[in-house]
C-alpha positions in Angstrom: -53.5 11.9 -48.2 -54.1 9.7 -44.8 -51.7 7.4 -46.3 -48.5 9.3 -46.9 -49.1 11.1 -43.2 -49.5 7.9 -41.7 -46.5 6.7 -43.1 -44.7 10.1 -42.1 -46.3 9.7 -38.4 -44.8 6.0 -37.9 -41.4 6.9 -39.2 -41.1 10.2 -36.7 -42.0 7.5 -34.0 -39.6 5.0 -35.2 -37.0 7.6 -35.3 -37.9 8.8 -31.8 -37.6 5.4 -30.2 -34.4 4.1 -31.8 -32.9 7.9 -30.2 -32.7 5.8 -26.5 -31.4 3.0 -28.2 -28.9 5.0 -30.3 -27.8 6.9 -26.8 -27.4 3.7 -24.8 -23.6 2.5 -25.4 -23.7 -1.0 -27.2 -21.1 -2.4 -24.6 -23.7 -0.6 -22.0 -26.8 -2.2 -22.9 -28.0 -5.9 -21.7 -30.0 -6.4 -24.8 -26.8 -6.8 -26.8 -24.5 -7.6 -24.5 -25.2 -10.3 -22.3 -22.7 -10.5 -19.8 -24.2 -7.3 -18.1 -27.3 -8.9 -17.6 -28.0 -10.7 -14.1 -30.8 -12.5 -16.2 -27.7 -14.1 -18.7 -24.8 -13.8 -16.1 -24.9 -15.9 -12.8 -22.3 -14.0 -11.5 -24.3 -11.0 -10.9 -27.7 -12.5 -10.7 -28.6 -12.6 -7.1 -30.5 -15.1 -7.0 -27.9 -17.5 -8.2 -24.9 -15.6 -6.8 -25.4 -15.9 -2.3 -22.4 -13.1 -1.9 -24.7 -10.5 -3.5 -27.6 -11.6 -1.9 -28.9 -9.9 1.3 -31.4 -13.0 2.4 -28.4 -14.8 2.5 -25.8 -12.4 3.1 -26.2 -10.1 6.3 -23.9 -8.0 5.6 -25.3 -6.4 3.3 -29.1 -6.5 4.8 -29.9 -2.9 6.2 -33.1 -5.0 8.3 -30.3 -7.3 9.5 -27.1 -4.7 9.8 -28.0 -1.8 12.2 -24.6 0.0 11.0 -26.2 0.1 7.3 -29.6 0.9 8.5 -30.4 5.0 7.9 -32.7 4.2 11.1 -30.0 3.0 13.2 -27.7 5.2 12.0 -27.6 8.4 12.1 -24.8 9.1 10.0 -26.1 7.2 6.6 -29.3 9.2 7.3 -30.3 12.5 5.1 -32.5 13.8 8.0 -29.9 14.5 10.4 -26.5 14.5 8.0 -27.6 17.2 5.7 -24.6 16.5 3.4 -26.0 13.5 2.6 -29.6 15.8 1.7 -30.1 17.4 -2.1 -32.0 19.1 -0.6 -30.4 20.9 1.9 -26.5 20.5 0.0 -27.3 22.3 -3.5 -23.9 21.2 -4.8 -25.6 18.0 -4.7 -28.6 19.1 -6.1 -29.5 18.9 -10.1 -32.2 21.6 -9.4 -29.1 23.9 -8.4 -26.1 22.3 -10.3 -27.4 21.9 -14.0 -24.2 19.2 -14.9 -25.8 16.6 -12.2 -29.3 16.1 -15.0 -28.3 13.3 -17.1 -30.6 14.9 -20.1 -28.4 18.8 -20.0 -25.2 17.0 -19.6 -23.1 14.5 -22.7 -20.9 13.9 -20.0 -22.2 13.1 -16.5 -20.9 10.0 -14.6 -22.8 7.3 -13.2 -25.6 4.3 -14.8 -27.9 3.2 -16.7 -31.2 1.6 -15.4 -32.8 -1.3 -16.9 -36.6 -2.8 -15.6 -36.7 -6.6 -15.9 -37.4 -7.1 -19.4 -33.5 -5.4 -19.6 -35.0 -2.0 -20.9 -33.7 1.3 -19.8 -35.6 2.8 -17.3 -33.5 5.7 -16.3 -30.4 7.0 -15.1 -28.3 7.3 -12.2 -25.7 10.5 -11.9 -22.7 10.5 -9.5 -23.6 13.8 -7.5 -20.1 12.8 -4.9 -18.5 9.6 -3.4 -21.7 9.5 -0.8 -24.8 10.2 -3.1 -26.2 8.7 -6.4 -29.0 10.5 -8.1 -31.6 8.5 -9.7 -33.6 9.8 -12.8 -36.4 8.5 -14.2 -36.1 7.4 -18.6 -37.5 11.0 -19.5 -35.3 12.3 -17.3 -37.5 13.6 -13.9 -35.5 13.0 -11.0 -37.1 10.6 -8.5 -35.0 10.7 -5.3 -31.1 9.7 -4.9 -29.3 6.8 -2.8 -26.8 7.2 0.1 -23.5 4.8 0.2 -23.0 2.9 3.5 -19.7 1.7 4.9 -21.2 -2.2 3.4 -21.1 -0.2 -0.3 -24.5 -0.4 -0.4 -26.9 2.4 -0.8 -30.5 3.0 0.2 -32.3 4.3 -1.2 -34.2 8.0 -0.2 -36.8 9.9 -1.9 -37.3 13.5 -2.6 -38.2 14.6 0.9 -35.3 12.6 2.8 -37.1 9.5 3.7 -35.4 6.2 3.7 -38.0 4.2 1.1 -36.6 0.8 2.2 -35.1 0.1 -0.6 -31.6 -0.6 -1.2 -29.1 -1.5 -4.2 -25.9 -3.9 -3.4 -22.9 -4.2 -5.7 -23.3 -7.0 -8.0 -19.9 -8.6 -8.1 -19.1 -6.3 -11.2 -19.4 -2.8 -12.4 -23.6 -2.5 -11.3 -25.7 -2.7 -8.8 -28.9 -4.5 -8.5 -32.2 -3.5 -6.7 -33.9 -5.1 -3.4 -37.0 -4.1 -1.6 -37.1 -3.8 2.5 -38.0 -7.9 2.5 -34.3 -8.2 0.8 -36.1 -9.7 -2.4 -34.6 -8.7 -5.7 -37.3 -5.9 -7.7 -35.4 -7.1 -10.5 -34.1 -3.9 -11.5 -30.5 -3.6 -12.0 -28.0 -0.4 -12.6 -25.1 -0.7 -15.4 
């Protein structure tokens, strides 16, 4: 009797962890394509690549570019531009407007996230041109990012403050993660 449940058990979880797999898009997923991978593709590894690279690339640095810096600026900064806020802009707001959850919706817009072992971690829904949504793998949104004129975003959490971390383009269709030294977390967006 143990046996055949056990065997019943392990199957349900098998089925239950090939469902992420079977919703991530093969072209979509770094596993089996490599050239989305910054750990397989120089081009978008920043560590390899300088122009994606905010040690070596100012530009792109919010410590080192007051006009991409939600301190220095004003206008990149949820706090006083309350378009920029979930919280305050419900249009914005997957709480208010159900399409933005990337679990209630087959066809919202926006990325996948992968950790550094080129799992996915999460989700990250197009709320307008300004804000990105991020959503944790089980779908719990975790706080959103806010485009600056360098297209970069920093990233905020769920009560407006700027955590210090950023994402920068990565040369393709993705982004890539940095904490407030500028050092890649080796998370990455595709």
């Amino acid at each position: 009797m143990i046996k055949p449940l056990l065997t019943v058990v392990l199957s349900l979880l098998g089925l239950l962890s090939n469902a992420q797999d079977a919703e991530l898009p093969a072209q979509r997923n770094p596993l089996l394509n490599s050239v989305i991978s910054p750990y397989s593709n120089p081009r978008i590894n920043p560590g390899k690549n300088m122009r994606i690279n905010p040690k070596q690339n100012w530009n792109i640095n919010p410590s080192m570019n007051d006009g991409i810096n939600p301190d220095k600026n004003k206008l990149i900064n949820p706090k006083f531009n309350k378009d920029f806020s979930p919280q305050s802009n419900h249009s914005i707001n997957p709480m208010y407007t159900f399409s933005l959850h990337p679990l209630s919706n087959d066809t919202w817009k926006g990325y996948y996230v992968f950790d550094k072992d080129s799992k996915m971690a999460g989700y990250m829904v197009i709320a307008n041109q300004f804000v990105v949504l991020d959503f944790d793998e089980k779908g719990t949104w975790k706080g959103y990012l806010v485009k600056t004129s360098s297209n970069t975003y920093n990233y905020f959490n769920l009560q407006d403050e700027w955590t210090r971390t950023f994402f920068c383009e990565d040369s393709m269709v993705g982004f890539n993660q940095f904490d407030g030294t500028g050092e890649w977390t080796g998370i990455y967006a595709k």
